[in-house]
N, C-alpha and C positions, 0 to 999 in steps of 0.2 A: 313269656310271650311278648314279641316284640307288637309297638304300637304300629297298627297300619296306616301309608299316607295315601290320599288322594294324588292322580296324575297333578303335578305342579305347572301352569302357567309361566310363558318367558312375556314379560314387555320387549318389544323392536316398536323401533323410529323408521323401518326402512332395510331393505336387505343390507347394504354393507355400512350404511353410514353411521355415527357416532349416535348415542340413543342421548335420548332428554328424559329425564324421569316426571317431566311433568303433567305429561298426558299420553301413559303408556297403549299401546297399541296391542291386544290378545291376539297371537294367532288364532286362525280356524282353522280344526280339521276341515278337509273339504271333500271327505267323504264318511260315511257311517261305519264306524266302529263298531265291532260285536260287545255288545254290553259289560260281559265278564274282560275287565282292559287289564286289573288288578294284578299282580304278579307277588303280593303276598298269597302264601300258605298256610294252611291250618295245623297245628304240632301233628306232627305222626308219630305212634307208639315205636320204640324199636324194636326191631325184628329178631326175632333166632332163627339162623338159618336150620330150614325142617330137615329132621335126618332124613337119609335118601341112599339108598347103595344101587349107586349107577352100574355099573360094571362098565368103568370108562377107562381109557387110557388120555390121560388128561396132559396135553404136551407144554404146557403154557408153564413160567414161570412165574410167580410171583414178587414184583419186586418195587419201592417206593418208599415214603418218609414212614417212619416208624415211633417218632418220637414226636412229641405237640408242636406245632409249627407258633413263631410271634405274632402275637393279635395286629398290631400295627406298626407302620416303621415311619421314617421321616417323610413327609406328603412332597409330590410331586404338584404340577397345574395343571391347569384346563382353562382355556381360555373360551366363554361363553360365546354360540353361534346364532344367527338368527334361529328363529325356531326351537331353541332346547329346553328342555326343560327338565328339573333336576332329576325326576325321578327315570328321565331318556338317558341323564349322565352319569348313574350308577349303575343303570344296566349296562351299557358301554361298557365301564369299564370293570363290572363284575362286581362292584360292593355296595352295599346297602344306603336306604336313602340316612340312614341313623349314622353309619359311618360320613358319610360329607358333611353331617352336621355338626358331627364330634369334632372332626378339623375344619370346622372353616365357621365363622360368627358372622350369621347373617341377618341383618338388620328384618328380612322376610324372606321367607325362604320359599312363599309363594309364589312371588316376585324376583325374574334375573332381568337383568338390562345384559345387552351386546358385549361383548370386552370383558366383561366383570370375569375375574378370577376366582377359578374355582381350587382349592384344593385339594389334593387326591392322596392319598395313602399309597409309596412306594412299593413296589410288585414284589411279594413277598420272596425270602428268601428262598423257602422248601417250594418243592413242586410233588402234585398228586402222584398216584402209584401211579408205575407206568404200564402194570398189565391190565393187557389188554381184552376186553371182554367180548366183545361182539363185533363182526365185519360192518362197514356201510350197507352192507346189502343185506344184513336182518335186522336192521333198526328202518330204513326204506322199504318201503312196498315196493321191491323193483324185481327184476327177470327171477322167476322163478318162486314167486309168490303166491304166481295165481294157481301153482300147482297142490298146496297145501290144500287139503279140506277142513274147510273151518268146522263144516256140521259132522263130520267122519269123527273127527278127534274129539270135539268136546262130546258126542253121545255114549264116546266108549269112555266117559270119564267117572269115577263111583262118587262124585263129589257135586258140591251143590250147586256149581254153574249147571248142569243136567238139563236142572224145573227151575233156576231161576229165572224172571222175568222181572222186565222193566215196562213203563209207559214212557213212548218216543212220539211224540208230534199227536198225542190223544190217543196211541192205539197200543194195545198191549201187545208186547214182541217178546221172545226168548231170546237169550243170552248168546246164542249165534244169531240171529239177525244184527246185534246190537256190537258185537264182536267184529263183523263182515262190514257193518256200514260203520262204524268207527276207522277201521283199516282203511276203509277205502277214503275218506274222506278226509284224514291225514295223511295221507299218504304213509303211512307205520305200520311195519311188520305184523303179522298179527299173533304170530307166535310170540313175539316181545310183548304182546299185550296181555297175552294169556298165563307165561311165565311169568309177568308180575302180577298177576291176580296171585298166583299160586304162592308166592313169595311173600306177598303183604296180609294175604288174608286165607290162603290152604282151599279156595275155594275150589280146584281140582282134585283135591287129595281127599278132603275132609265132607261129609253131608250134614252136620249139626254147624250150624255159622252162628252165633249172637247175633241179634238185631238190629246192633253199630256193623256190625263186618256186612251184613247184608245189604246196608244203605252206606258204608262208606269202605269198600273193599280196599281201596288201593291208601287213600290219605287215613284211614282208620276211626276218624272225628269229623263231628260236625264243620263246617267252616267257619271259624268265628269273626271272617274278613266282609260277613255279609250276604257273600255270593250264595246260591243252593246250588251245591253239588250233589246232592242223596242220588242215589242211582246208578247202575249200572253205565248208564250210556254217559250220564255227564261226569263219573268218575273217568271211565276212558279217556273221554275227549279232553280233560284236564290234563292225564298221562300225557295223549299222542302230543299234546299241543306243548308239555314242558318238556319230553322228549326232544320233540324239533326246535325248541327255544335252545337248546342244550347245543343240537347237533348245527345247524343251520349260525347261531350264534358266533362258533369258534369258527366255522368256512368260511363268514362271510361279513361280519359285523365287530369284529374284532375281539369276542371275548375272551380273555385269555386265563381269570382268576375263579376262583371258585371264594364262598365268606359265609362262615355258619353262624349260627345262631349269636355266639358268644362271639362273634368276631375275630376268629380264625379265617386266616386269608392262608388259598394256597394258588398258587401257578400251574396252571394245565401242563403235564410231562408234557415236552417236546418231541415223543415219538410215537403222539398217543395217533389215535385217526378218528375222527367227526361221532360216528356212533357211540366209541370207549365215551368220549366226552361229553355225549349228549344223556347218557348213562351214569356217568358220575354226577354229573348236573342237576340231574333228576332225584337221585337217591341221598342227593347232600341236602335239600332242600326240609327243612323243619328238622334238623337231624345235628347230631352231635359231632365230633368230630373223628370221636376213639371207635365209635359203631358203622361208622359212615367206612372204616378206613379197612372193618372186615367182612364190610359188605362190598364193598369193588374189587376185594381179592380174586384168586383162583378160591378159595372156598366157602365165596358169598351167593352173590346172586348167578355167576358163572356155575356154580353147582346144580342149582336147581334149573334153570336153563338146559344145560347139557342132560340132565337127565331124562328131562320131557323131549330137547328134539335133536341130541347128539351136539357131536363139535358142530359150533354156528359153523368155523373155517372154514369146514368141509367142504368143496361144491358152491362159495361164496364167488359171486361175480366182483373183480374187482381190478381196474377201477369202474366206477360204477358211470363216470364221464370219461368220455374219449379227451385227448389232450392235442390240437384244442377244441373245443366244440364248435359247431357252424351251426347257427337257427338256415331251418328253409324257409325261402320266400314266405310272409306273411301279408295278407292284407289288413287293414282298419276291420274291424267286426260291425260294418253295419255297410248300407249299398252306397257303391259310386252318387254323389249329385248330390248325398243328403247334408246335412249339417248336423252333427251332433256337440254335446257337452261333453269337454274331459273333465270331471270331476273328482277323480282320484288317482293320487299319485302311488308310487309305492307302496307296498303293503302284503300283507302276509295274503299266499295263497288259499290259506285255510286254515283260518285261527290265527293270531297276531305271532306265536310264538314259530311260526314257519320262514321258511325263504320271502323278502318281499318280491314276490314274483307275479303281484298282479295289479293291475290298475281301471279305473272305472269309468263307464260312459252312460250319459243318460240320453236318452233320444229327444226329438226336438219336438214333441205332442206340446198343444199351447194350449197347457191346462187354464182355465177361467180361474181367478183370484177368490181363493178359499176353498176348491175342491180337495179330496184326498192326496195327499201327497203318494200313499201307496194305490194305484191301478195297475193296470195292462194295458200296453202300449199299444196306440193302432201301426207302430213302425216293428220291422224285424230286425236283431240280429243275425248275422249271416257267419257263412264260413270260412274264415284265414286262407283256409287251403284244401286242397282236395283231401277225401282220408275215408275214414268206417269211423258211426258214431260209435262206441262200442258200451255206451251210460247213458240212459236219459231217466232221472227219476230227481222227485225232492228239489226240482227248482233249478238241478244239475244238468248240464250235457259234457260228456266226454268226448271231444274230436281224436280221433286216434288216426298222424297223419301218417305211419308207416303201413300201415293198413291189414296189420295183422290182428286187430280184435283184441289185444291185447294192451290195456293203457300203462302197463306197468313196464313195457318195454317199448324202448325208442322213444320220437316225439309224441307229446301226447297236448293237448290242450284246451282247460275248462271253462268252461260258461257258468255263470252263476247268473240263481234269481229269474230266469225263465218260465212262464206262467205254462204251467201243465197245459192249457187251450190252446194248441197247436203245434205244443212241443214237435220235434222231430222223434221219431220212435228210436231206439237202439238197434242195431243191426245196418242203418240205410247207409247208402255208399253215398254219399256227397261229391259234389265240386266246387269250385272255392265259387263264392257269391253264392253259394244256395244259402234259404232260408233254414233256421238254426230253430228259434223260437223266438216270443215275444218278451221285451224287459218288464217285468214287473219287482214286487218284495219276497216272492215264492222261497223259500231254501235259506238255511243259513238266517242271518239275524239283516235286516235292512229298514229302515224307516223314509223310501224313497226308491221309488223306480229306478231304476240302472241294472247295466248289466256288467259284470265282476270279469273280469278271464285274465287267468293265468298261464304258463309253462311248465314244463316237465319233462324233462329226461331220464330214461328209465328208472322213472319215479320218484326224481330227484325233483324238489322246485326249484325253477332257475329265477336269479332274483331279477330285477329291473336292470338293475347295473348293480357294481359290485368293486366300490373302490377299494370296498377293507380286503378283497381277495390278492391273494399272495401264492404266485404269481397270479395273475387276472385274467384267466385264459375262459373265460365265460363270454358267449355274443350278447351285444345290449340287445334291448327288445324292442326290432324294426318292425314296422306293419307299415304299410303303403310310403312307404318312404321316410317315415314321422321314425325318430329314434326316440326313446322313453328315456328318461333320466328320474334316480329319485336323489332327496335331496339328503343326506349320510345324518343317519338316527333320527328322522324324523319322519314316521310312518304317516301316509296318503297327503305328503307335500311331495310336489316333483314338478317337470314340466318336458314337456318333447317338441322337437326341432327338426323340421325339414328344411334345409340350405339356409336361407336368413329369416325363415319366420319360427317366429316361437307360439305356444301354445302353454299356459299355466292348469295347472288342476285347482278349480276355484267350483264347490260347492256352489250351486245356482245356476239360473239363467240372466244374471240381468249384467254379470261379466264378460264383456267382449271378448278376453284373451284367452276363455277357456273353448269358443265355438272350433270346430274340427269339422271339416272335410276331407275329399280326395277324390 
């Protein structure tokens, strides 16, 4: 088992200027991070794929490296940026914090200064198999999602999702509620979440589970990284959230290597597509290399998949973004005249490991020095745009602006952290400037009033901007004029710009340059 690092610290002197190590300066996040940041994993047992006689007609080939790929070749560089930090620039670029260590002696490795060179380990020769396992559009919750029934399937199922239950926010739910609000809240498939239940732990096939497989179905063990995952709901959310680190990763953030355990590095086949990858991503993860390589085949996890819900191909919507995409008119999410805080810059929709497709506002209430930092706001959030709410629960509002009820098709756009005490209800038609809800910490992990919103296209999250996209045919994220910018690998830094004024995302109030109106 590899030793786990803490997120590492960069010292800056100054956005672009030369650093001085004599009185390094720590970035701030400057907005609240969801607690679990950690991106080590806990060993997973490996799997034998369960027999299964599908009666399928299986069209796909199998094909990719087949022999042990070289652990490391000659190191490439990296020239350090404001803001990075080591454990930012082995996700980057796909290898572990253990491998930068291995190549490059670093006086502290807690510690980068501006300029400092980094070295990298050259992009391996072999690249992953190239079949293909899943569309984009069964790995996203997008058209044709909401048609599945989640409680249909699993009650016809003789296995011990059935009566399993979990405890989710203090209240005790079944395995479809936890199944449903997982899907929804990652935006992932939820058949892909169910075929991996059934794949890591038989929890569809099987009703006798062990007491490990009960409390850790998908990762198989405890987490010995610290975090608690025991559970139905937080094993999920661990899946959706490395799922879309997988898929979201390779579209938009450049990841292009995969690096296991022992430090086998491979190169994502170049004709793979976001979900294949976010899939392989997923199943590489505490995993060997020689098991790993017969579970992304046609007769790994593509098996048992296909068995429960036929070829994904079938009937897949794709592509899943029009080319190229246009956002519609948005406004700021709060009323003409007020003043609010941008407090966070890019960042993942939901869960760090998604598109950073959201950024954050706190309203302008003049708390008295030393009250809660978490209340409910006497200001409202309001509405982008005209739409049907079509979610309001859990802190959540879904704006759904095509206004078919549907968030999983077309535009869609979230609210986080809204205090249930005046929420809008689900169903009402909106117009843009109606009131939404109140900011509070409600939903989701927050330690500070704000309200969260992201994008979505058919169920896709669209990131803030997207310089690693290739070609870059994604709109940045306008609201009243203001364009969002975030700043490339470094999560809730950004800033946005109307003609010559700037606006910084600076956690607080007593920063001038993070105040916003319109």
């Amino acid at each position: 088992m590899r030793k786990s690092f803490h997120i590492l610290v960069i010292a800056i002197c100054g956005c672009f200027s030369a650093c001085v190590r004599t009185q390094p300066q720590i970035i701030v996040i400057t907005s609240t991070p969801p607690p679990e940041t950690s991106t080590t994993t806990p060993q997973v047992q490996n799997q034998a794929v369960i027999p299964m006689d599908p009666q399928l007609t299986l069209t796909h080939v199998s094909t990719g490296a087949t022999s042990q790929p070289d652990v490391l070749s000659i190191p490439e560089q990296y020239e350090v940026q404001p803001g990075d930090t080591l454990s930012a620039i082995a996700a980057l670029h796909g290898v572990s914090i253990e491998t930068l260590l291995s190549v490059n002696n670093l006086a502290d490795p807690n510690i980068l200064s501006v300029g400092q060179i980094i070295n990298l380990p050259m992009a391996p020769s072999e690249q992953t198999n190239s079949f293909k396992i899943i569309p984009d559009s069964r790995l996203v919750r997008g058209p044709g999602s909401r048609e599945f029934d989640i409680a249909t399937f699993i009650n016809q199922q003789p296995g011990f999702i059935r009566t399993a239950t979990d405890i989710v926010d203090e209240v005790q739910v079944g395995a479809v509620e936890v199944v449903s609000r997982v899907s929804l809240e990652f935006s992932v498939d939820a058949r892909l979440l169910l075929a991996l239940l059934e794949y890591r732990s038989k929890w569809l096939s099987q009703n006798e589970i062990d007491e490990t497989r009960q409390l850790y179905p998908i990762q198989g063990v405890s987490s010995p990284d610290g975090f608690d995952r025991s559970g139905l709901y937080k094993q999920l959310s661990w899946t959706a959230n490395q799922l879309n680190r997988g898929y979201y990763g390779w579209k938009h953030q450049g990841l292009k290597t995969l690096e296991f355990d022992d430090g086998t590095r491979l190169s994502f086949a170049s004709d793979l597509n976001a979900a294949t990858v976010g899939l392989q991503y997923f199943l590489a993860l505490n995993n060997n290399y020689l098991t790993w390589l017969q579970q992304v085949a046609m007769e790994g996890f593509y098996q048992i998949y296909t068995s429960y819900f036929g070829d994904p191909f079938l009937g897949a919507i794709e592509p899943l973004l029009p080319n190229p995409l246009t956002q519609p008119a948005l406004t700021l999410p709060f009323s003409s005249g007020e003043t609010w805080f941008f407090t966070g810059g890019a960042h993942g929709g939901w869960g760090s490991g998604s598109a950073w497709s959201a950024v954050d506002f706190a309203p302008p209430d003049d708390r008295p020095d030393g009250s809660p930092s978490c209340y409910i706001s006497e200001f409202w959030a309001t509405a982008v745009a005209s739409g049907v709410i079509t979610r309001s629960e859990n802190g959540t509002v879904i704006l759904d602006l095509d206004g078919d009820g549907d968030e999983s098709t077309g535009w869609s756009v979230l609210y986080l952290h809204l205090a249930s005490e005046g929420r809008i209800a689900t169903g009402r038609i909106v117009q843009v400037g109606d009131q939404i809800g109140k900011p509070s910490c409600e939903g989701g992990f927050s330690n500070g009033t704000h309200i969260h919103i992201a994008r979505r296209y058919n169920g896709e999250w669209i990131p803030v901007t997207c310089d690693g996209c290739s070609p870059n045919n994604l709109p940045p994220f306008l609201m009243s004029g203001w364009t969002m910018y975030g700043l490339i690998n470094q999560e809730y830094q950004g800033y946005m710009i109307k003609g010559n004024e700037r606006r910084n995302a600076e956690q607080g109030r007593l920063a001038p340059d993070n105040r916003v109106s319109w």
